[in-house]
C-alpha positions as CSV (number, residue, x, y, z in Angstrom):
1,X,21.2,26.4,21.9
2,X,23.9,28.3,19.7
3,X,24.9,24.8,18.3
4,X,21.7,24.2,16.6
5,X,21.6,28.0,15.4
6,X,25.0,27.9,13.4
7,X,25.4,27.6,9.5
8,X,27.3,24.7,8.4
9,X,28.2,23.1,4.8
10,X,25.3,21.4,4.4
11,X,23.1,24.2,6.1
12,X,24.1,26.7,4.2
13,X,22.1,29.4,5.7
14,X,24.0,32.0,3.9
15,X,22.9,30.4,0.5
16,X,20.3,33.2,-2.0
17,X,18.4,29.9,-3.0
18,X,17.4,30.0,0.9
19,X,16.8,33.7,1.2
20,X,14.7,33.6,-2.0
21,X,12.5,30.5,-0.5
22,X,12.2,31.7,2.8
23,X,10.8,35.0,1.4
24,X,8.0,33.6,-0.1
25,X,6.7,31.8,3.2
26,X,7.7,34.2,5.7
27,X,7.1,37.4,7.0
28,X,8.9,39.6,9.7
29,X,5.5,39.9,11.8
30,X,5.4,36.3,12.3
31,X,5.5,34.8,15.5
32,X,8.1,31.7,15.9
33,X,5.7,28.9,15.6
34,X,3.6,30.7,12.8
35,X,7.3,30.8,11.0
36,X,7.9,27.2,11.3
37,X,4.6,26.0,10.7
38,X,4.4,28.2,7.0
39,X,7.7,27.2,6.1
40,X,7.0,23.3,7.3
41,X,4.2,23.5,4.7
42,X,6.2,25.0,2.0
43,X,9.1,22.6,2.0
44,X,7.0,19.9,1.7
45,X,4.5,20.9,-0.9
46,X,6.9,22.7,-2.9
47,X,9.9,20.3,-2.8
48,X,8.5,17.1,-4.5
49,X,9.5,14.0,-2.7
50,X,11.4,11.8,-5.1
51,X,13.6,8.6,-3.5
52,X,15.5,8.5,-6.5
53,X,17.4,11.5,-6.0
54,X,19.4,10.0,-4.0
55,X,23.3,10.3,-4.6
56,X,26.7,10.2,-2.5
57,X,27.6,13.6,-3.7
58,X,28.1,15.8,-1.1
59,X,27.0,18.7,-3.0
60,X,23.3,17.3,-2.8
61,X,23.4,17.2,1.3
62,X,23.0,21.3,1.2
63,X,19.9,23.0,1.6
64,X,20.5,25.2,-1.0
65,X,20.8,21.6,-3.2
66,X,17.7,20.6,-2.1
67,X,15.8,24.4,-3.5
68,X,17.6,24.1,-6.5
69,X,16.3,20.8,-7.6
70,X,12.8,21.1,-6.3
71,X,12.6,17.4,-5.6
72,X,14.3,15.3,-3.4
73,X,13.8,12.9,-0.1
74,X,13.3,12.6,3.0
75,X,17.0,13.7,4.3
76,X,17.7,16.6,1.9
77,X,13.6,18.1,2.8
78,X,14.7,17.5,6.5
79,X,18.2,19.7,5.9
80,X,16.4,22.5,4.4
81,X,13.6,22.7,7.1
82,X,16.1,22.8,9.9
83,X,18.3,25.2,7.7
84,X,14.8,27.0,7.0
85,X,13.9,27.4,10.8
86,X,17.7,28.3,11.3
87,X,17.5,30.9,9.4
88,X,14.9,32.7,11.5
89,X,16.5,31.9,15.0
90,X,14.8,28.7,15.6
91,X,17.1,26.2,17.0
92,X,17.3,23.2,15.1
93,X,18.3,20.1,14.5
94,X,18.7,16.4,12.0
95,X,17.0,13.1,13.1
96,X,17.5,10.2,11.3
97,X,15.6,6.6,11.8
98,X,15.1,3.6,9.8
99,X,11.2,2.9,9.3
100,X,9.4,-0.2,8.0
101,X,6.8,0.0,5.2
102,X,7.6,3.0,4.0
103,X,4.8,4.9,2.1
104,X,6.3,3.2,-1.9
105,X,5.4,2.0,-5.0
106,X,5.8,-1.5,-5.8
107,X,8.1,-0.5,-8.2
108,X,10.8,1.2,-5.6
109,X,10.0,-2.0,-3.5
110,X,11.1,-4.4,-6.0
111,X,14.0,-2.1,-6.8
112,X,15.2,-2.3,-3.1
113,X,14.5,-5.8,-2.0
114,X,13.2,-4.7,1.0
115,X,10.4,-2.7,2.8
116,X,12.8,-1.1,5.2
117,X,14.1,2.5,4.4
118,X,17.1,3.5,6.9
119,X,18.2,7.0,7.2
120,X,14.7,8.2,7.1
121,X,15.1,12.0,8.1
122,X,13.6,14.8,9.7
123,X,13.4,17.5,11.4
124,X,13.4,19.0,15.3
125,X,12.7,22.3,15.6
126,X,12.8,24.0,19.5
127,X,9.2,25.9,19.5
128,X,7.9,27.4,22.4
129,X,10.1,25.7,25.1
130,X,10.0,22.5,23.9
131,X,11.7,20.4,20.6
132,X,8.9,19.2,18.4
133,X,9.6,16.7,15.6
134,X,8.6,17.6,12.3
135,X,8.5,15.3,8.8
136,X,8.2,17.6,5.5
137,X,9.2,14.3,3.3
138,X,5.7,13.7,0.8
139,X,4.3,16.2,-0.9
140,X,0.3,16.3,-0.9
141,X,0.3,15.7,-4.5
142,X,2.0,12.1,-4.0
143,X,-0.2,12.0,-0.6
144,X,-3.5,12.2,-2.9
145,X,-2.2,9.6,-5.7
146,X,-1.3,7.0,-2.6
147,X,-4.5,7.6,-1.3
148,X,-3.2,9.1,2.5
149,X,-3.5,12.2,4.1
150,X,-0.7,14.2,4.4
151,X,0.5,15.1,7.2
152,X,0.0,18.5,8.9
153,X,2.1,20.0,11.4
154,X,1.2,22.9,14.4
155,X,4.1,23.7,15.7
156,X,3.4,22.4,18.3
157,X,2.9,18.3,18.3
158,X,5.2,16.0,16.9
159,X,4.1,15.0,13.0
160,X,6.8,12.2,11.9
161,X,5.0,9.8,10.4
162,X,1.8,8.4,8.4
163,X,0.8,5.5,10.9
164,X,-2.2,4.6,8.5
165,X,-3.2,4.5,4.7
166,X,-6.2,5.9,3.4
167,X,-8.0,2.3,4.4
168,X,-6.5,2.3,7.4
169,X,-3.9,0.1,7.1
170,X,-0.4,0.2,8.9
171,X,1.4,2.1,5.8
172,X,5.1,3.2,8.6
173,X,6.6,2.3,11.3
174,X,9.8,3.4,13.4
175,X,12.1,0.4,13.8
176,X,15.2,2.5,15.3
177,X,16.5,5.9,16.1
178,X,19.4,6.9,14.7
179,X,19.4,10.5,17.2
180,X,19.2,13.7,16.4
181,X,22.4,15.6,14.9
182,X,23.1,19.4,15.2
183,X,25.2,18.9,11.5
184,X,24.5,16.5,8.8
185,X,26.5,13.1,9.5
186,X,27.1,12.7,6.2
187,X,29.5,9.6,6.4
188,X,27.1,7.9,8.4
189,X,24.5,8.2,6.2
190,X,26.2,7.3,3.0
191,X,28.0,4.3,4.8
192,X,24.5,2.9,6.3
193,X,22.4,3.3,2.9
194,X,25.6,1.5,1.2
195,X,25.5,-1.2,4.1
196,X,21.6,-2.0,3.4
197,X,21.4,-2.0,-0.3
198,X,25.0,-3.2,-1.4
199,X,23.1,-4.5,-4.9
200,X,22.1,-1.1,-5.8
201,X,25.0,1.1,-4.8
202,X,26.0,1.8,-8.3
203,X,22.2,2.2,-9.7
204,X,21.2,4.1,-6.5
205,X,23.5,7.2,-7.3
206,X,21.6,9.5,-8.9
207,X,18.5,7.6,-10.8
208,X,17.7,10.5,-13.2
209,X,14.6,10.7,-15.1
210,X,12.4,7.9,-12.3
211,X,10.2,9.1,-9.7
212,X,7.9,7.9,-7.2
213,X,4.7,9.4,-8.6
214,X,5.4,8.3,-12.3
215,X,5.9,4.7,-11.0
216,X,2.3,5.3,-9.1
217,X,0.8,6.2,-12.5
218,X,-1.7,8.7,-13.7
């Protein structure tokens, strides 16, 4: 398990910006799965999800990025929980997927071409003798303005993915697994997002000033 304990580049365990945010979720008393669970919840309510964040840079593949900013996507959310859980002995690990229907706006659809996401990220933590799959990506603010419940995690079953929308309609679905990683593969990911939306390369990197929730509305 030492392999998904390590720090890395991208989880930069080392990093204050962790320290500081891991402080405010956790405490020494805490059992394991109470760890994971608070900081699962913190990460994704306090780290706005925002698809327009994306960007090649490498820099913005670290956890410590990911604090910084206080928004971001699915990937960088899915870094800092596994850099998170990490940090407090957890083993941990990447997983990466492409998924159809993605929770959007029409507006990011549009912008795309396409209702397939790839490199959809999160996170597998090792809790209580077993790996369990964990997605911090939308924030229950966005949740409540797309009308879907957020989604909650125990520590103890899998929570990766809204399977219906507040009316219950399909709103995601898995269409491959890329694995699970015990680093980030950043070339992979970079490459593959390149590969799917070749008309956007230039205006995907680093779409400053758009979010999800402001194309949603008020």
């Amino acid at each position: 398990m030492q392999v998904f304990l390590k720090d890395t580049t991208f989880f930069d365990l080392d990093a204050p910006e962790l320290e500081a945010f891991n402080a405010k979720y956790v405490r020494s008393s805490m059992a394991p799965t109470e760890k994971a669970v608070a900081l699962y919840y913190g990460v994704r309510d306090d780290i706005a999800y925002n698809p327009y964040t994306f960007s090649p840079d490498q820099e913005t593949f670290k956890a410590s990025h990911c604090v910084q900013q206080a928004q971001s996507y699915c990937v960088p959310k899915a870094i800092l929980m596994v850099a998170l859980a990490r940090l407090n002995g957890i083993p941990a690990r990447l997983g990466l997927a492409d998924v159809k229907n993605h929770l959007s706006s029409p507006a990011l659809l549009e912008w795309l071409r396409t209702d397939e996401f790839v490199m959809h990220g999160y996170a597998e933590l090792y809790l209580e003798n077993q790996w369990v799959k964990a997605t911090p990506a939308f924030d229950a603010r966005l949740c409540k303005k797309m009308g879907v419940k957020p989604l909650e995690f125990n520590g103890k079953d899998d929570s990766i993915f809204h399977e219906f929308n507040g009316e219950g309609e399909k709103a995601m679905e898995y269409l491959r697994d890329h694995g699970q990683f015990d680093d980030v593969p950043y070339e992979k990911i970079v490459v593959t997002v390149a590969q799917a939306y070749p008309h956007l390369i230039e205006k995907f990197m680093g779409q400053k000033g758009r979010s999800l929730e402001a194309d949603l509305g008020s």
